[in-house]
C-alpha positions as CSV (number, residue, x, y, z in Angstrom):
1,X,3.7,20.1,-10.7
2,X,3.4,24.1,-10.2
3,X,6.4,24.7,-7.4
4,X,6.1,28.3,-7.2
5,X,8.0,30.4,-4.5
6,X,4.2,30.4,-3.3
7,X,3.7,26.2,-2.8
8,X,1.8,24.5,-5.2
9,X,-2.3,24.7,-5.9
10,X,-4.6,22.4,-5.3
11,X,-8.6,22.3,-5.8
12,X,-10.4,20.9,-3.4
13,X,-13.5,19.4,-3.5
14,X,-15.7,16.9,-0.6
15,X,-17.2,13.4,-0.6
16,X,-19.3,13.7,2.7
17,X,-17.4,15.6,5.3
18,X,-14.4,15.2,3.9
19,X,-12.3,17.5,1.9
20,X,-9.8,16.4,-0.9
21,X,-7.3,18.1,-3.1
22,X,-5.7,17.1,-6.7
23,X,-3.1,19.2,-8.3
24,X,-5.0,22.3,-9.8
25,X,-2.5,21.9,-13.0
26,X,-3.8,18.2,-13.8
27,X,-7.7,19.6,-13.6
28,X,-9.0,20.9,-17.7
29,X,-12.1,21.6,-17.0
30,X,-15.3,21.3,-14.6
31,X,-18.6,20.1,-15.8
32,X,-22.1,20.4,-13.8
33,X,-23.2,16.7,-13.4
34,X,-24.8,15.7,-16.7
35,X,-25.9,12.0,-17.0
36,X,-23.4,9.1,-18.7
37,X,-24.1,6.5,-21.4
38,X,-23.7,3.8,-19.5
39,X,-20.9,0.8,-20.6
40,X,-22.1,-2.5,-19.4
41,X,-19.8,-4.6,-17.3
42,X,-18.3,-2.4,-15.8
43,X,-17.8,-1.6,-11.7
44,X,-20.6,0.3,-10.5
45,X,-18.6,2.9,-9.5
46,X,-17.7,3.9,-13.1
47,X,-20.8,5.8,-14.8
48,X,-20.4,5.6,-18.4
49,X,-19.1,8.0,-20.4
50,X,-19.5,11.5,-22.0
51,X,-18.3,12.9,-25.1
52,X,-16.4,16.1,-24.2
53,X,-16.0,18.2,-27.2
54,X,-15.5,14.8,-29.3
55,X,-13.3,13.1,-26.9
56,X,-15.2,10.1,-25.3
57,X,-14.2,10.1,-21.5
58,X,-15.4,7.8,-18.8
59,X,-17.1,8.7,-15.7
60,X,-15.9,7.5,-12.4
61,X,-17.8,8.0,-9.0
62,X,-15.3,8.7,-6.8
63,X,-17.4,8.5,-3.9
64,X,-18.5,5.1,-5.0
65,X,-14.6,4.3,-5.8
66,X,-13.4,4.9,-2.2
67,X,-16.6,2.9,-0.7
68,X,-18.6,5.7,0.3
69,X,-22.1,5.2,0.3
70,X,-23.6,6.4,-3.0
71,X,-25.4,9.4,-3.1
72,X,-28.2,11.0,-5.0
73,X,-26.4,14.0,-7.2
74,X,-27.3,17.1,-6.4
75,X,-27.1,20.7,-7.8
76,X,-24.0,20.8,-6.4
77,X,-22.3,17.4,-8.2
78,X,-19.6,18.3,-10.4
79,X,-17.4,16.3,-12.7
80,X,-13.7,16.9,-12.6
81,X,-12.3,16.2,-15.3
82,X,-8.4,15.6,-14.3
83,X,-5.5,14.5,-17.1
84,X,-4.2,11.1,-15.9
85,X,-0.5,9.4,-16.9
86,X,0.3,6.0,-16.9
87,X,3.7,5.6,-18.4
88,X,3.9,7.6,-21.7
89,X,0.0,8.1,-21.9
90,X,-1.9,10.6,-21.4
91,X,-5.9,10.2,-21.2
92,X,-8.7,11.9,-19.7
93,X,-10.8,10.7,-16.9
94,X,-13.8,12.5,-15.1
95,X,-14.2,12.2,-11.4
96,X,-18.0,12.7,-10.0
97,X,-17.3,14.8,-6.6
98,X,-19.9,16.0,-4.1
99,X,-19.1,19.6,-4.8
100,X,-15.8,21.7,-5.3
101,X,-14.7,23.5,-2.2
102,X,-11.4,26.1,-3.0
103,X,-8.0,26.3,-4.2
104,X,-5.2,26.1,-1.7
105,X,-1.7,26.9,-2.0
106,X,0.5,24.3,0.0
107,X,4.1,24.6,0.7
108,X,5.9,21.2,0.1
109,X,6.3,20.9,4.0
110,X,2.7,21.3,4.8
111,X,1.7,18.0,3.0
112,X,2.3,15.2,5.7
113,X,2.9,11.8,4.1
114,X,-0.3,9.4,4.6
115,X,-0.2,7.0,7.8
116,X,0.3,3.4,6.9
117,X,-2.6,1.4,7.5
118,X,-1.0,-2.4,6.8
119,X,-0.1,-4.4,4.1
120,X,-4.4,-5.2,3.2
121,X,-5.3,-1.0,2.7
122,X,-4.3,0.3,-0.3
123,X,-3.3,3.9,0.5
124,X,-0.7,4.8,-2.6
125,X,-2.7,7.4,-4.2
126,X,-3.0,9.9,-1.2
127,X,0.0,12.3,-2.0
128,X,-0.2,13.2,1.9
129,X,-2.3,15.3,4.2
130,X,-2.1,19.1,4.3
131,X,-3.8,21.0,7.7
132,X,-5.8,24.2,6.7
133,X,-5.8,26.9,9.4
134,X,-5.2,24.0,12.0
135,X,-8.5,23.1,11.9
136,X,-9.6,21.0,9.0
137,X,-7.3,18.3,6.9
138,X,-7.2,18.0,3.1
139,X,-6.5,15.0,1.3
140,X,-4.2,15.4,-1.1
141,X,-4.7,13.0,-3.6
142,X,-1.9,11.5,-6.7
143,X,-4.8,11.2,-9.8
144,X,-1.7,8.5,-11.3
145,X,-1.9,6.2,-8.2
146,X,-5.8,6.9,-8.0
147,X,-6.7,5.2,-10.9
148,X,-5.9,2.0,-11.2
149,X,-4.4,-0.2,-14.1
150,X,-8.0,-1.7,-14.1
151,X,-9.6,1.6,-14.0
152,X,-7.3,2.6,-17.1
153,X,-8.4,-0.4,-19.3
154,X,-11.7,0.0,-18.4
155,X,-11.5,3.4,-19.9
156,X,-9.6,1.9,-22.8
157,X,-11.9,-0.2,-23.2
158,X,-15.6,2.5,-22.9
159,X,-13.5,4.8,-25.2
160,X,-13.5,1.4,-28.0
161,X,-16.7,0.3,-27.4
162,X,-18.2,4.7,-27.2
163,X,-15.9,4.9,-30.5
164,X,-17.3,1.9,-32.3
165,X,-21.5,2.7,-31.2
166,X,-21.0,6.1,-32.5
167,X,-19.0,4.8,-35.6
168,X,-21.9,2.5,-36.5
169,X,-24.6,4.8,-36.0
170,X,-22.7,7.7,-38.2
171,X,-22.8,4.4,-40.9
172,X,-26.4,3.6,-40.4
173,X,-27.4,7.2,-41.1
174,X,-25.2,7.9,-44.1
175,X,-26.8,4.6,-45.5
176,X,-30.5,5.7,-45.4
């Protein structure tokens, strides 16, 4: 996490009226939206995948992942590709957002845990809230707690299947 004497940076970005934030030093790169292969059997909210410089990563709607109503993409529609842990690995994932929005320097004590909503909502990956220029709240969100273990091996599993179509396709051609 970048703890500067200035706070850390977050970019922000919307799903409908609503402004989110994931740590700026987790984000490598940002992609105009750019249609997926689709994976079959997979939750609707994940796309597909894209090869990003020869690195198969999946797609997730993020709107679609926090039960938003989807949305036709616009010019606007950007992927976020953000570096996710899980233990001791490290993968990419890209997250379809509405359109980006800033970068915002919080101090630690500007980001308000999350409210507890019950045992039955699952609220672990908001980081907190941040307030900017007491009008408007960001969400900040943890891209580890966001993606879930099921999201992970679904990845896994694209990144096999992505891996193995283009494998097989690379052997068709050389044997023609």
């Amino acid at each position: 996490m970048q703890a500067t004497a200035d706070g850390e940076q977050y970019l922000t970005f919307t799903l409908g009226d609503e402004e989110y934030g994931v740590d700026i030093l987790r984000v490598q790169e940002i992609k105009g939206w750019q249609r997926a292969t689709p994976i079959p059997n997979t939750p609707h909210y994940v796309k597909g995948v894209i090869n990003l410089r020869g690195t198969i990563v999946p797609v997730i709607d993020l709107r679609e992942r926090f039960g938003m109503a989807a949305q036709e993409y616009s010019k606007f529609t950007v992927v976020v590709m953000v570096k996710v842990i899980s233990g001791v690995r490290e993968r990419i994932m890209g997250l379809v957002v509405d359109a980006l929005s800033e970068v915002y320097t919080f101090q630690t004590e500007q980001i308000r845990p999350a409210p507890e909503f019950g045992a039955h909502i699952r609220t672990d990956f908001i980081r907190g809230l941040a307030t900017v220029d007491d009008s408007k709240m960001v969400i900040v969100l943890d891209v580890d707690e966001l993606l879930s273990d099921e999201d992970l091996a679904i990845a896994d599993d694209q990144s096999r299947v992505a891996e193995a179509v283009r494998t097989a396709a690379r052997v068709s051609k050389e044997s023609e």
